[in-house]
Biopython code that builds the backbone (N, CA, C, O; Angstrom):
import numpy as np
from Bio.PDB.StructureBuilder import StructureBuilder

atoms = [
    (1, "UNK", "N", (7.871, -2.436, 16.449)),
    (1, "UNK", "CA", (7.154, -2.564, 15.190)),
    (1, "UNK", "C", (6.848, -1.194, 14.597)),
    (1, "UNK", "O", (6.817, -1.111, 13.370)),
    (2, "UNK", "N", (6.598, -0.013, 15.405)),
    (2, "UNK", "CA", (5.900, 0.948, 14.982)),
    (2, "UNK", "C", (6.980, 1.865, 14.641)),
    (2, "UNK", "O", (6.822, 2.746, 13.795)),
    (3, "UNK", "N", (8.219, 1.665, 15.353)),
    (3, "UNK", "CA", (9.333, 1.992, 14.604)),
    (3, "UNK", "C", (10.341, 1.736, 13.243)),
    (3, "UNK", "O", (11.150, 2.380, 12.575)),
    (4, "UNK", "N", (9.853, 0.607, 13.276)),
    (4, "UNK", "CA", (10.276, -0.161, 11.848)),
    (4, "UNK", "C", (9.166, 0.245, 10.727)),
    (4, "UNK", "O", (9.568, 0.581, 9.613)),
    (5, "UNK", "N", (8.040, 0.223, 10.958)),
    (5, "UNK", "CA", (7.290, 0.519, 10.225)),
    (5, "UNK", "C", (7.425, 2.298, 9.462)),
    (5, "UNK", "O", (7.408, 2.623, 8.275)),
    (6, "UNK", "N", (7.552, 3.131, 10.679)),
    (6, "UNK", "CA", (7.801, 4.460, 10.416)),
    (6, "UNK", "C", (9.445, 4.356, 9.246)),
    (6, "UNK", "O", (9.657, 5.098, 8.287)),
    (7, "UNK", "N", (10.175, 3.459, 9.636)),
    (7, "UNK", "CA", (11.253, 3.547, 8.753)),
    (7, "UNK", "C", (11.331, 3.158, 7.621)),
    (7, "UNK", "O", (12.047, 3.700, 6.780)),
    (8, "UNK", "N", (10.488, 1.988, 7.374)),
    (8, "UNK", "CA", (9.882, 1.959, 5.626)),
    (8, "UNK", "C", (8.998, 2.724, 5.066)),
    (8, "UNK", "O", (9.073, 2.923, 3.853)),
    (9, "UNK", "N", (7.974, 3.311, 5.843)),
    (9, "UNK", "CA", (7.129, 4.578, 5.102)),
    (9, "UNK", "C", (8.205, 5.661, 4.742)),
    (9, "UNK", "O", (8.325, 6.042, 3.578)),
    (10, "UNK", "N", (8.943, 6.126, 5.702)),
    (10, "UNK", "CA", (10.110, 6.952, 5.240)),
    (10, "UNK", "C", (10.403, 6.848, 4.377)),
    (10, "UNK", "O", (10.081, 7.650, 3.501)),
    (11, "UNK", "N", (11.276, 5.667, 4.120)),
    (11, "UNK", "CA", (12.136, 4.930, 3.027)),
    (11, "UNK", "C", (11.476, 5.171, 1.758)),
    (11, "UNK", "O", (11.810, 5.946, 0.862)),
    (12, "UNK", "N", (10.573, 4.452, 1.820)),
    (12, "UNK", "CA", (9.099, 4.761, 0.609)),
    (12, "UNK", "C", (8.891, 6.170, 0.276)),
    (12, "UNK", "O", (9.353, 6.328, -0.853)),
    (13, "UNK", "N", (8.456, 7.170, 0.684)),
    (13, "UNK", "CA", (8.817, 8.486, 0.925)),
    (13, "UNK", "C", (9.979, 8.940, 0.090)),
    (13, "UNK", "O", (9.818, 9.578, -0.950)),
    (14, "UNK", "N", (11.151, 8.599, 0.566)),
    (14, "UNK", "CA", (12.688, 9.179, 0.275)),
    (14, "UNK", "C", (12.787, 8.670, -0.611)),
    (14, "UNK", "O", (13.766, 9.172, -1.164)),
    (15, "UNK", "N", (12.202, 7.545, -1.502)),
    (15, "UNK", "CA", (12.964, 6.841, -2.734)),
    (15, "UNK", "C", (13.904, 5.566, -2.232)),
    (15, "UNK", "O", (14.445, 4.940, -3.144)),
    (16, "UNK", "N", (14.172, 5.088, -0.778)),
    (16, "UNK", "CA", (14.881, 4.407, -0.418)),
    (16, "UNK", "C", (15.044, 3.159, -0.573)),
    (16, "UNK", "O", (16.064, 2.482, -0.440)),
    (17, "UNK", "N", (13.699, 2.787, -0.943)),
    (17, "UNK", "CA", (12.812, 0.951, -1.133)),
    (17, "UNK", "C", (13.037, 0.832, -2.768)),
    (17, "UNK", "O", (13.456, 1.658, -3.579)),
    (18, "UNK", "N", (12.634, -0.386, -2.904)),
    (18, "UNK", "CA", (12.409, -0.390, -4.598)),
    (18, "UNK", "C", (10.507, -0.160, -4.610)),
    (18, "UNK", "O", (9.473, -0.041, -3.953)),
    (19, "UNK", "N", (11.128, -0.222, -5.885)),
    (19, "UNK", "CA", (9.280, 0.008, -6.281)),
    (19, "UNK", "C", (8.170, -1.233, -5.599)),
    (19, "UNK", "O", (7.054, -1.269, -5.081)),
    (20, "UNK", "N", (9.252, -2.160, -5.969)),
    (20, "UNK", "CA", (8.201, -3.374, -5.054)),
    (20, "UNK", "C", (7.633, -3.968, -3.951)),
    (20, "UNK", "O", (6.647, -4.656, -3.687)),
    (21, "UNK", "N", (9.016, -3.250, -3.135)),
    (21, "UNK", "CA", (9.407, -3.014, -1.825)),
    (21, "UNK", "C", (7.526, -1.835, -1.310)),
    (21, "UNK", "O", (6.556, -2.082, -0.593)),
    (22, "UNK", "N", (7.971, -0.537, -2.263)),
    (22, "UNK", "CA", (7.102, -0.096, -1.861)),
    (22, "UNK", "C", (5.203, -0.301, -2.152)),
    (22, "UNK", "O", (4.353, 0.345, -1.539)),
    (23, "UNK", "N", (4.939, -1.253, -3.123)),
    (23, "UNK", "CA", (3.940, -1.392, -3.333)),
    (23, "UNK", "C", (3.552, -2.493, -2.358)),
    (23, "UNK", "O", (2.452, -2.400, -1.812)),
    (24, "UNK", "N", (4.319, -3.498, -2.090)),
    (24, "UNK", "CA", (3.909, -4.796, -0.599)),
    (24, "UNK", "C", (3.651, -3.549, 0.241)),
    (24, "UNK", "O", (2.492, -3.458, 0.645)),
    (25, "UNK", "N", (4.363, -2.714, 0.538)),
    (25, "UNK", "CA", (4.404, -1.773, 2.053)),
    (25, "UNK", "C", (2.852, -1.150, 2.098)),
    (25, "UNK", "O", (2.201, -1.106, 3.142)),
    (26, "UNK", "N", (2.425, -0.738, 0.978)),
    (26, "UNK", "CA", (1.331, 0.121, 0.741)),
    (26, "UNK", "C", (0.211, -0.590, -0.159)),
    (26, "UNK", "O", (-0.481, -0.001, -0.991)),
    (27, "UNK", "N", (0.137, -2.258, 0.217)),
    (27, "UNK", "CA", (-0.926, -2.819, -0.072)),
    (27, "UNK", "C", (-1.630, -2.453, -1.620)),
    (27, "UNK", "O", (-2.856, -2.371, -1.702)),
    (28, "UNK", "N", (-0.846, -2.265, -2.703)),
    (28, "UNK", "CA", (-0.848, -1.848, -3.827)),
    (28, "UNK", "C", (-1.693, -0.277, -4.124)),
    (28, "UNK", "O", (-2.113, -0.062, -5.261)),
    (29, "UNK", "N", (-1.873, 0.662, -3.131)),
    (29, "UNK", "CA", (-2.156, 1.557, -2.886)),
    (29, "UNK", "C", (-2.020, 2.372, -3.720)),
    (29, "UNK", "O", (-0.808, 2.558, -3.615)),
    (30, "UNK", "N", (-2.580, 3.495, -5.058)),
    (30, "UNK", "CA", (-1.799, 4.084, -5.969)),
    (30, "UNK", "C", (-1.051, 5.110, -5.206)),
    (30, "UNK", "O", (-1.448, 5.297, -4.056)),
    (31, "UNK", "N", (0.247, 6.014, -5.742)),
    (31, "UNK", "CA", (1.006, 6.674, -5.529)),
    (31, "UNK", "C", (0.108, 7.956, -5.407)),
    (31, "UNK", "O", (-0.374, 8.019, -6.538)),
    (32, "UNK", "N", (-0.229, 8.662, -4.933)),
    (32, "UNK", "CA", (-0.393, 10.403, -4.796)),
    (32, "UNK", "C", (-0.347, 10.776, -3.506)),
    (32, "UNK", "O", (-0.132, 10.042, -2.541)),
    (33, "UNK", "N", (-0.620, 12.299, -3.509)),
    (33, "UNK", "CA", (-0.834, 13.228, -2.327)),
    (33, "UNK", "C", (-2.017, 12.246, -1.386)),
    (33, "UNK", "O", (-3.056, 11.995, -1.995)),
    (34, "UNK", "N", (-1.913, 11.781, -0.171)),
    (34, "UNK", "CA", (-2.501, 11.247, 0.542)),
    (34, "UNK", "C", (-2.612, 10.233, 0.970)),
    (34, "UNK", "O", (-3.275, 9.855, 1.936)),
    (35, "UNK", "N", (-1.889, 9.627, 0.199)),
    (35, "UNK", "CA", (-1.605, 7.763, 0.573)),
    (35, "UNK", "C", (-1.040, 7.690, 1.993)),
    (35, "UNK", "O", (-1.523, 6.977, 2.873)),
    (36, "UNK", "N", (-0.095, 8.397, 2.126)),
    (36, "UNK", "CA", (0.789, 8.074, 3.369)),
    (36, "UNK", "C", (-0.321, 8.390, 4.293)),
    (36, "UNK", "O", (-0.530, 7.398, 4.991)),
    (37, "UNK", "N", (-1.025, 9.252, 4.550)),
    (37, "UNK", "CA", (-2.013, 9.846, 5.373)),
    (37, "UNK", "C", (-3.009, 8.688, 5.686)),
    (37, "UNK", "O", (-3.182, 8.301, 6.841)),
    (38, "UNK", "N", (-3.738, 8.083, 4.483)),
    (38, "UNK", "CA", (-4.775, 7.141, 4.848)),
    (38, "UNK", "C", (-4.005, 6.355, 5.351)),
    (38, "UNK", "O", (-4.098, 6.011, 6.529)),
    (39, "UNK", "N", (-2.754, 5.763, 4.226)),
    (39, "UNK", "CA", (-2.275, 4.582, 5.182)),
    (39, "UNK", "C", (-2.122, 4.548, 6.932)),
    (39, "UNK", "O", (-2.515, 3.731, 7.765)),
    (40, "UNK", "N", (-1.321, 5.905, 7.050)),
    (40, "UNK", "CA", (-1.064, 5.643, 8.625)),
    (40, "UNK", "C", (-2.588, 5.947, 9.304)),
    (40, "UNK", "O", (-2.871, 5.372, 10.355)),
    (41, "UNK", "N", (-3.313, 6.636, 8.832)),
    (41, "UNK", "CA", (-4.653, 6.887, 10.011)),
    (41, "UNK", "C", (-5.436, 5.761, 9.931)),
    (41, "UNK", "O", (-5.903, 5.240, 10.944)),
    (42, "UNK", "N", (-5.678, 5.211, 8.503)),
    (42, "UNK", "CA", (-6.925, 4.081, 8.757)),
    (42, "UNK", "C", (-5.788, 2.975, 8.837)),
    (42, "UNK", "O", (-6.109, 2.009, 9.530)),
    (43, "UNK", "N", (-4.701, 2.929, 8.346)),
    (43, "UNK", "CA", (-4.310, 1.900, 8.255)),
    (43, "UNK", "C", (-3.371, 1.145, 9.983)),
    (43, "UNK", "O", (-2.655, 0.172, 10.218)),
    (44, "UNK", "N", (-3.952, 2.305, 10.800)),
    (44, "UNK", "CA", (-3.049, 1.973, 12.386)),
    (44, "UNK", "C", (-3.923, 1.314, 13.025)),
    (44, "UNK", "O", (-3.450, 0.533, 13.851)),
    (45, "UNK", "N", (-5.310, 1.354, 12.920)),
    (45, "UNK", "CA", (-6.371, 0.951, 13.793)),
    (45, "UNK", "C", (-6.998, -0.923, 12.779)),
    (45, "UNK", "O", (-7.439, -1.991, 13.206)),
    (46, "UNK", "N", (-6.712, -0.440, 11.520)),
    (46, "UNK", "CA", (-7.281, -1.928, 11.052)),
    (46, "UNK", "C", (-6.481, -2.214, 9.840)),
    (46, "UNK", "O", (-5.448, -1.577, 9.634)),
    (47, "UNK", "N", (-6.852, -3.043, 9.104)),
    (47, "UNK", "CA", (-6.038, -3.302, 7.683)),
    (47, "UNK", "C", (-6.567, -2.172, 6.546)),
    (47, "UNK", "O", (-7.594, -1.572, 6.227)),
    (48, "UNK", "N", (-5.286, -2.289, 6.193)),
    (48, "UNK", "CA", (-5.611, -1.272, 5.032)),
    (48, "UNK", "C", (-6.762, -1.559, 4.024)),
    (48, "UNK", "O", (-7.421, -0.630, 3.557)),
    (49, "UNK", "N", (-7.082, -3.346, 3.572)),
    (49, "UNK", "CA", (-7.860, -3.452, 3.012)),
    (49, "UNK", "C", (-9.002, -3.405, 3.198)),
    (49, "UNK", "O", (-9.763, -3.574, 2.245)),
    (50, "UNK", "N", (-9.475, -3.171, 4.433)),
    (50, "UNK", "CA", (-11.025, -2.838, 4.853)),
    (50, "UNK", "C", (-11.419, -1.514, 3.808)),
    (50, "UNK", "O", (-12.391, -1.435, 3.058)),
    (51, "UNK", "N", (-10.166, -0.364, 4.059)),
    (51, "UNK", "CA", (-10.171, 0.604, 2.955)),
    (51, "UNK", "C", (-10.211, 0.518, 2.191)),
    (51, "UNK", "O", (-10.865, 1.429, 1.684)),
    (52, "UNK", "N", (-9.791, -0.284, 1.407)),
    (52, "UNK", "CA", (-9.158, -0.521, -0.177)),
    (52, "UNK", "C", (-10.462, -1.011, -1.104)),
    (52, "UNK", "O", (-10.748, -0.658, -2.248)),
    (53, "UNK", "N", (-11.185, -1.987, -0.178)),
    (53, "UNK", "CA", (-12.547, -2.590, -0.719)),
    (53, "UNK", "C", (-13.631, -1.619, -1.097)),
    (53, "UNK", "O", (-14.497, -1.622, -1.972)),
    (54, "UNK", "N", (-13.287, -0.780, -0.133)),
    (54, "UNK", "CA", (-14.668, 0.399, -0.095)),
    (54, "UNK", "C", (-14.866, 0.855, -1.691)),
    (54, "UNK", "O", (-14.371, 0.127, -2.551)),
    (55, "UNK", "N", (-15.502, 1.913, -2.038)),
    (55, "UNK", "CA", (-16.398, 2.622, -3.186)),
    (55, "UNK", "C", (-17.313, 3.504, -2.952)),
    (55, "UNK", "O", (-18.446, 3.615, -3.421)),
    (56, "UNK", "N", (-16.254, 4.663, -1.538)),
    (56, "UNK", "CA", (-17.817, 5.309, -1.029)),
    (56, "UNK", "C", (-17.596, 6.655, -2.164)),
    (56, "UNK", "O", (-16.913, 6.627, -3.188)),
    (57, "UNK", "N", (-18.053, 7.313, -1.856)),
    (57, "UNK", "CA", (-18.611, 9.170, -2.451)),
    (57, "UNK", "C", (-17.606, 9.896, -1.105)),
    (57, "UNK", "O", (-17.231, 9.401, -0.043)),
    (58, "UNK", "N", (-17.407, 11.173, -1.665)),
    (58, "UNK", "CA", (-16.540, 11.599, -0.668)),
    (58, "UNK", "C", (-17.477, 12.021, 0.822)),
    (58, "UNK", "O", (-17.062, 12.128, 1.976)),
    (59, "UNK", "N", (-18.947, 12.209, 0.244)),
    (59, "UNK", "CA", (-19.592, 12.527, 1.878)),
    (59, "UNK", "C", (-19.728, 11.372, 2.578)),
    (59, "UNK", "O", (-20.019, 11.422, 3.773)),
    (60, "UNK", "N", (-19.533, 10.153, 1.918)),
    (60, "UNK", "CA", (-19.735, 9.178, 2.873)),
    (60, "UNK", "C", (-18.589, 8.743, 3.636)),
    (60, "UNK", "O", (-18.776, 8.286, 4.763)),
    (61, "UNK", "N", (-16.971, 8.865, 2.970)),
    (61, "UNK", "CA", (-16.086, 8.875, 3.310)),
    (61, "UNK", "C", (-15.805, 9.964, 4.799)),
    (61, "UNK", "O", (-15.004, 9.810, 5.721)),
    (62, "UNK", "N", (-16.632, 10.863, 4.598)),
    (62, "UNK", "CA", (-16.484, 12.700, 4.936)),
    (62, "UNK", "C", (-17.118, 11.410, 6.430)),
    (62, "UNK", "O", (-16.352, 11.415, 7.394)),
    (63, "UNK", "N", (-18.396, 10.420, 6.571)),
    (63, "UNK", "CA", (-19.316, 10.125, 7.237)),
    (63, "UNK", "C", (-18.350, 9.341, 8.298)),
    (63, "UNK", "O", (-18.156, 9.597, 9.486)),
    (64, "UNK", "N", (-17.693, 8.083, 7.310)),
    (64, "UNK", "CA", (-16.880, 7.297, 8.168)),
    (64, "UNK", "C", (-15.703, 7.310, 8.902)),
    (64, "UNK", "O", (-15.162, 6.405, 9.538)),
    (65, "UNK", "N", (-15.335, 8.655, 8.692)),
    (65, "UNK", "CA", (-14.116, 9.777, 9.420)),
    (65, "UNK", "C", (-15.022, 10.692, 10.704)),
    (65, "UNK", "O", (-14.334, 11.091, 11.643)),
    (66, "UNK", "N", (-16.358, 10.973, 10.724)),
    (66, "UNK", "CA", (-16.406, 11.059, 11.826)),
    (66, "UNK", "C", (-17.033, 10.065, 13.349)),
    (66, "UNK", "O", (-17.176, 10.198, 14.564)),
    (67, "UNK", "N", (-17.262, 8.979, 12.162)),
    (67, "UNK", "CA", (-17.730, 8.007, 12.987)),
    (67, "UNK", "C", (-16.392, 7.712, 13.716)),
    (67, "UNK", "O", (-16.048, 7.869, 14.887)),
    (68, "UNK", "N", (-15.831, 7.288, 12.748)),
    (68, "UNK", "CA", (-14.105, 6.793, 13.323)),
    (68, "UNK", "C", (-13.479, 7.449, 14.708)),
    (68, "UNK", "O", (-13.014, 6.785, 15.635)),
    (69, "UNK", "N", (-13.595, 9.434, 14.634)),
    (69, "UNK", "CA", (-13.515, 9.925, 16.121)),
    (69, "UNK", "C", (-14.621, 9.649, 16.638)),
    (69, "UNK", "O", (-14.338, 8.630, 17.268)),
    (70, "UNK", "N", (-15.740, 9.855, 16.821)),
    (70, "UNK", "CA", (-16.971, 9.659, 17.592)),
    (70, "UNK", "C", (-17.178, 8.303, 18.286)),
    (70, "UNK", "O", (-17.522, 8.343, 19.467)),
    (71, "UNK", "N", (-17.017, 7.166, 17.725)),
    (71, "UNK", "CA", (-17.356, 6.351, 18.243)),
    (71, "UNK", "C", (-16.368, 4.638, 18.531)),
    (71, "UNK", "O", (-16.489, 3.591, 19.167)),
    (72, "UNK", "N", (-15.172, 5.484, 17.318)),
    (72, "UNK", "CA", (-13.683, 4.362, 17.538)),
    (72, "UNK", "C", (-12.760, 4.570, 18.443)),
    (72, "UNK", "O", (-11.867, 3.759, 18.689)),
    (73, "UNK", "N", (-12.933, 5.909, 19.130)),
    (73, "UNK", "CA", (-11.540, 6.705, 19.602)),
    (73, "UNK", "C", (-10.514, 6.919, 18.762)),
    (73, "UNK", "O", (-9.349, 6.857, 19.155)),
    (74, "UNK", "N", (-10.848, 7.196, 17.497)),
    (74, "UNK", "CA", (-9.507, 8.518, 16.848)),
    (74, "UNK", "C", (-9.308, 9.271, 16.912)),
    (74, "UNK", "O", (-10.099, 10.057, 17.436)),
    (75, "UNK", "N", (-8.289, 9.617, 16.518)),
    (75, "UNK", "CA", (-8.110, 11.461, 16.966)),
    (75, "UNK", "C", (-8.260, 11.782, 16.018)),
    (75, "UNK", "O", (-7.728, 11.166, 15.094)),
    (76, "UNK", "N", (-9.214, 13.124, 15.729)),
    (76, "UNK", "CA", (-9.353, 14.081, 14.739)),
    (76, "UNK", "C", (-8.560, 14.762, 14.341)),
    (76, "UNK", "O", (-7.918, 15.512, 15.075)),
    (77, "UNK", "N", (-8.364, 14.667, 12.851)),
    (77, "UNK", "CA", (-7.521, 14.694, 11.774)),
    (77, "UNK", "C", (-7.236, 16.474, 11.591)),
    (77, "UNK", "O", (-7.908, 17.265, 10.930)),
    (78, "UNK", "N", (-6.090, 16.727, 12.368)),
    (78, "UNK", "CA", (-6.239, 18.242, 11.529)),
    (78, "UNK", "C", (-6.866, 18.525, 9.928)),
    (78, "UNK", "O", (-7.025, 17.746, 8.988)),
    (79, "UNK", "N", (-7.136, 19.959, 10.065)),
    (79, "UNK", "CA", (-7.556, 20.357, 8.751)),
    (79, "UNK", "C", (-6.922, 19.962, 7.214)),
    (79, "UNK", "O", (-7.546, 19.734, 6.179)),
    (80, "UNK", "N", (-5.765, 19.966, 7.402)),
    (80, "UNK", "CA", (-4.708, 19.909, 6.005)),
    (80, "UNK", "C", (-4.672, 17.991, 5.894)),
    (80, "UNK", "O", (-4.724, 17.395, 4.818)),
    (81, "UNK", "N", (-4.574, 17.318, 7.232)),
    (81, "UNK", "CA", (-5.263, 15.980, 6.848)),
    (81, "UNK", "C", (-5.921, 15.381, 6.706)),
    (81, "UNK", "O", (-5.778, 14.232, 6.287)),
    (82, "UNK", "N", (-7.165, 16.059, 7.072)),
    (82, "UNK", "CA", (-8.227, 15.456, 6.395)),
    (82, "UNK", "C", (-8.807, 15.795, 4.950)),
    (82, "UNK", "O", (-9.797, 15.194, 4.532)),
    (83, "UNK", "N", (-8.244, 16.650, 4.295)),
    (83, "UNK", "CA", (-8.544, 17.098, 3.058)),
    (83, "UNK", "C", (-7.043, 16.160, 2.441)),
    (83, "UNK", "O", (-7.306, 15.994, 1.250)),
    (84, "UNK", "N", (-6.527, 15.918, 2.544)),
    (84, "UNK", "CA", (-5.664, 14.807, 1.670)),
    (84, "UNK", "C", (-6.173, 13.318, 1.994)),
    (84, "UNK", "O", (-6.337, 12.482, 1.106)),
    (85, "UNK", "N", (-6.363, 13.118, 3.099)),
    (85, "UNK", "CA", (-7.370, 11.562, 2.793)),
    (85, "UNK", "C", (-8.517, 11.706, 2.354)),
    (85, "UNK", "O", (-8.941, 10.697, 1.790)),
    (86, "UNK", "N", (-9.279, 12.658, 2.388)),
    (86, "UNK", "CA", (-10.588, 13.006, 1.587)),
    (86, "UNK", "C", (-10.597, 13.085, 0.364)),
    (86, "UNK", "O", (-11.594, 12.724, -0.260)),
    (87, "UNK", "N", (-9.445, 13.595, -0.288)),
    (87, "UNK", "CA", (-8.904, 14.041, -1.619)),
    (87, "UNK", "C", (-8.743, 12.384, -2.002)),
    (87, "UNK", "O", (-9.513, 11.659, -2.631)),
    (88, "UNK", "N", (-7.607, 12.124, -1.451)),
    (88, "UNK", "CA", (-6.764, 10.328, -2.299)),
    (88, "UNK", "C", (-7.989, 9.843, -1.937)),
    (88, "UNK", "O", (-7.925, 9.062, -2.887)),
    (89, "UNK", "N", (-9.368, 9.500, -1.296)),
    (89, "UNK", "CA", (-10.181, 8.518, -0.949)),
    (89, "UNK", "C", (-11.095, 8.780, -2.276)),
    (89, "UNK", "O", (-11.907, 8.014, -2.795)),
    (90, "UNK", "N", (-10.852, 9.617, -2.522)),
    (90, "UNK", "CA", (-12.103, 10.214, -3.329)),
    (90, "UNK", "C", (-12.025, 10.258, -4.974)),
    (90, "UNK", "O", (-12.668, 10.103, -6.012)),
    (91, "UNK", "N", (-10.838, 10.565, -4.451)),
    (91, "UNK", "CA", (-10.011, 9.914, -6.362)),
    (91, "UNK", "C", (-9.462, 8.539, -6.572)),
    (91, "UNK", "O", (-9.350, 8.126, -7.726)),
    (92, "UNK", "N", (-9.135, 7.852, -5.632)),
    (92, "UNK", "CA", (-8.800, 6.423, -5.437)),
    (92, "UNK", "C", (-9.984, 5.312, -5.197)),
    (92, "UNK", "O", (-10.069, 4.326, -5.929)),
    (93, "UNK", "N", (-10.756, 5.515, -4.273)),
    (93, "UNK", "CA", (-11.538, 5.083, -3.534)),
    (93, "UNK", "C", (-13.119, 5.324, -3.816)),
    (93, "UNK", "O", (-13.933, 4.661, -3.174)),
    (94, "UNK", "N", (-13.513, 6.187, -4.688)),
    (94, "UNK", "CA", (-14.499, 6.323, -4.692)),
    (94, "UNK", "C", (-15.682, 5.635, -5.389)),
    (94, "UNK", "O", (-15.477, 4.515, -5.857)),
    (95, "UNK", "N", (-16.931, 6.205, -5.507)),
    (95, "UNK", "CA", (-17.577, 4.988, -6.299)),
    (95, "UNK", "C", (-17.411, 4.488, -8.144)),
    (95, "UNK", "O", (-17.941, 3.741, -8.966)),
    (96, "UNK", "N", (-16.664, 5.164, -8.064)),
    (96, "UNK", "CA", (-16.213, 5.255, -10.008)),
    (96, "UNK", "C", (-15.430, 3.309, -9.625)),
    (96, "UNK", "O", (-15.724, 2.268, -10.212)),
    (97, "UNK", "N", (-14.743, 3.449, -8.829)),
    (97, "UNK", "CA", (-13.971, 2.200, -8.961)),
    (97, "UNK", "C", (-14.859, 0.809, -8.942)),
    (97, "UNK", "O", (-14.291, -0.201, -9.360)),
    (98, "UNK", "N", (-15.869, 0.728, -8.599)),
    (98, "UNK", "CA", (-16.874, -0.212, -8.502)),
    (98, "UNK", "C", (-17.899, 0.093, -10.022)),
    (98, "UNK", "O", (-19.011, -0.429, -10.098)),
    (99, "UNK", "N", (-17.564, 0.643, -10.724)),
    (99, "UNK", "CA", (-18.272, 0.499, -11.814)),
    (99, "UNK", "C", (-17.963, -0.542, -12.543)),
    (99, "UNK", "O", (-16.841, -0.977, -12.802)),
    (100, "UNK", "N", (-19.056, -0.954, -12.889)),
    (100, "UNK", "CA", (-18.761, -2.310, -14.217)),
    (100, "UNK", "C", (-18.536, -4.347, -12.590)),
    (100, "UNK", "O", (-18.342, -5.551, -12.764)),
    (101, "UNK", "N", (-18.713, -3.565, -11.515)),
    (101, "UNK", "CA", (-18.624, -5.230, -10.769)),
    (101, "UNK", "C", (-19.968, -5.287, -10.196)),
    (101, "UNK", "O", (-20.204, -6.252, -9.470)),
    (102, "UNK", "N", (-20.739, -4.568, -10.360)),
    (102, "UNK", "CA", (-22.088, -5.152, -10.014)),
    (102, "UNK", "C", (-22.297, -4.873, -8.317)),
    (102, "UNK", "O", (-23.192, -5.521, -7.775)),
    (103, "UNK", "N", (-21.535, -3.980, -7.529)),
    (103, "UNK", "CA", (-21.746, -3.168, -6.611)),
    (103, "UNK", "C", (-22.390, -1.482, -6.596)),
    (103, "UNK", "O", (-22.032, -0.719, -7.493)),
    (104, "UNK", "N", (-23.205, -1.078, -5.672)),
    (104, "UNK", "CA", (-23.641, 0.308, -5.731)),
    (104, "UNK", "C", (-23.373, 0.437, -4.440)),
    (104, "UNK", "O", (-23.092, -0.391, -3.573)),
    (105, "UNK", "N", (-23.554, 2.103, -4.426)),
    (105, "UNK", "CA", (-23.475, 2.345, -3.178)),
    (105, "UNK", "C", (-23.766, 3.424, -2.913)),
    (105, "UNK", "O", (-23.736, 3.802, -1.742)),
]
sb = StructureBuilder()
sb.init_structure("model")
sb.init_model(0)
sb.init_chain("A")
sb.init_seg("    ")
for serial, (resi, resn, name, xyz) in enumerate(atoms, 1):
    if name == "N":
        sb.init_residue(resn, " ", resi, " ")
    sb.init_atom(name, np.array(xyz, "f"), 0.0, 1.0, " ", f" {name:<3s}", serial, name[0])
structure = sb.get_structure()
């Protein structure tokens, strides 16, 4: 599985999939610098949409990345990856996207 999987993120990556191909793969995920990153780190341990729902601020994001090593057993994210899932979480994910549904956070 984890090989097949690595070969459609590729694919997705390389231009290899169609567009639709790649939006099922990446749970309608927008396209930028960091997608691939969240996808494979949060997205190996649970569903991507646990992520996808969220609307945090980037320190809270900054919060649930070290809970994630501390107390999930992840491995801590080199430097250059955790500033691209911090980055896409924060421009994707953050609390701007919950404006106007009657969530805070």
């Amino acid at each position: 599985m984890a090989c097949g999987l690595a070969g459609l993120v590729s694919g997705a990556e390389d231009g290899g999939i169609s567009e639709a191909e790649e939006q099922a793969l990446f749970g309608g995920m927008p396209d930028g610098e960091g997608r691939l990153e969240v996808f494979g780190f949060c997205g190996s341990c649970h569903s991507i949409d646990l992520v996808l729902q969220q609307g945090l601020t980037r320190s809270v994001w900054e919060e649930v990345l070290a809970e994630m090593v501390s107390e999930q057993e992840m491995a801590p994210l080199r430097d250059d990856d955790r500033r691209k899932v911090l980055d896409y979480l924060e421009k994707y994910y953050g609390p701007d996207r919950l404006a106007g549904k009657g969530k805070e956070r």
